[in-house]
N, C-alpha and C positions, 0 to 999 in steps of 0.2 A: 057570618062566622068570623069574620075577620074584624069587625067592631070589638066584639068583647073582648077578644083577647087584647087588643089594644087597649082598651080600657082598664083593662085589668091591671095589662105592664106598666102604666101610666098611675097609676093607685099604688100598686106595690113602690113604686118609689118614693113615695111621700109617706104614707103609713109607717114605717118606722119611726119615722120623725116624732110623730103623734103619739107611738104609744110606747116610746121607750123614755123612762123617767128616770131622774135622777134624784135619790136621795141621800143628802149629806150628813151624816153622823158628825154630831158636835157636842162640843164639852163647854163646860160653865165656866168663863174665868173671872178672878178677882174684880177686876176692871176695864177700864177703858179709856185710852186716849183718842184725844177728840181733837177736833182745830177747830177756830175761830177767826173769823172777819171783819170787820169793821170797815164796812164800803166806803164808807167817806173818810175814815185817816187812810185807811189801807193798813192799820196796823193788823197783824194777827199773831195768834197768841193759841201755843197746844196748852189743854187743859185736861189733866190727868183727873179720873175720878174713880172710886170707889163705889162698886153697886149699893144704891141707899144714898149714896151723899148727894150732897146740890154745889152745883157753884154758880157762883154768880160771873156776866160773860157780860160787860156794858149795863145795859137795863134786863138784859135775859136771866132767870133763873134755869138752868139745865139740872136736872135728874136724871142720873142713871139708874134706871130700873135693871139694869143686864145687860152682859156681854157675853156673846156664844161665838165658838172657833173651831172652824175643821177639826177635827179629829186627827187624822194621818196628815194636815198643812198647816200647824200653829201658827203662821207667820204669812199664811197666802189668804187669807183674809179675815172678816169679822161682823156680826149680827151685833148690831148694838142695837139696844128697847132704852129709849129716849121720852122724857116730857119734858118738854120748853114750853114757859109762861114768861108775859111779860108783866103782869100785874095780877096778884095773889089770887084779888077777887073777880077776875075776870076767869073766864075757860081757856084753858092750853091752848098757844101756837101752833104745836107740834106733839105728838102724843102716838108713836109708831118706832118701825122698828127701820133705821138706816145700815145700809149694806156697803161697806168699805171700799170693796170695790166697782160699789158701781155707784156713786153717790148722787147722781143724778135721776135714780130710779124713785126714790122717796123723798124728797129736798125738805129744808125747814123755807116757807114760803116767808122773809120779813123784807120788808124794804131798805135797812141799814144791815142785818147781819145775817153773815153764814155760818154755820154750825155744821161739819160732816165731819164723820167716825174717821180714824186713821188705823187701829190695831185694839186688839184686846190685851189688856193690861193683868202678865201674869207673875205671882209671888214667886215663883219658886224660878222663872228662868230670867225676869228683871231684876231681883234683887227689892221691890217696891215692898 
């Protein structure tokens, strides 16, 4: 008698955990600033882009395919959808989506440079 209840009390405390999710409503914005590194000067350099555009970052080409941002937190973080190549005809580096705040969940893997998201870049409350 006294097992399952215990095991029960032991369950319900973890079960929550398990099955209460979180789903964050987010909005599309213009853009996206990004930062960059350069492991061996140690220069870096933020790099504003526009969903669609490319820039070039050392030998990196970066595309911004999109940037997504809380809803009710414009400012507490950012879904950026990234492809980094470093040679046309070769296959992307990088081709996913980095999380601002946590930029260590998704990383761009290169041996000279870093590349993580810093904000979504929006017209109407930057001025861009």
């Amino acid at each position: 008698m006294f097992k399952p209840v215990f095991w029960f009390l032991i369950f319900s405390l973890f079960l929550p955990g398990f099955v209460v999710s979180q789903e964050v409503k987010t909005e599309i914005a213009d853009g996206a600033i990004l930062r960059g590194l350069d492991k061996v000067s140690g220069k870096v350099k933020d790099i504003p882009l526009y969903s669609g555009d490319t820039a070039i970052f050392g030998t990196l080409s970066v595309l911004l395919k999109g940037c997504r941002y809380p809803l009710n937190n414009p400012a507490g973080d950012a879904f950026v959808r990234l492809v980094i190549s470093e040679d046309p005809e070769q296959k992307n580096i990088f081709d996913g989506w980095m999380i601002a705040s946590s930029p260590a969940l998704n990383p761009l893997d290169h041996a000279r440079y870093d590349v993580w998201a810093l904000r979504c870049a929006m017209a109407d409350a930057s001025g861009e």
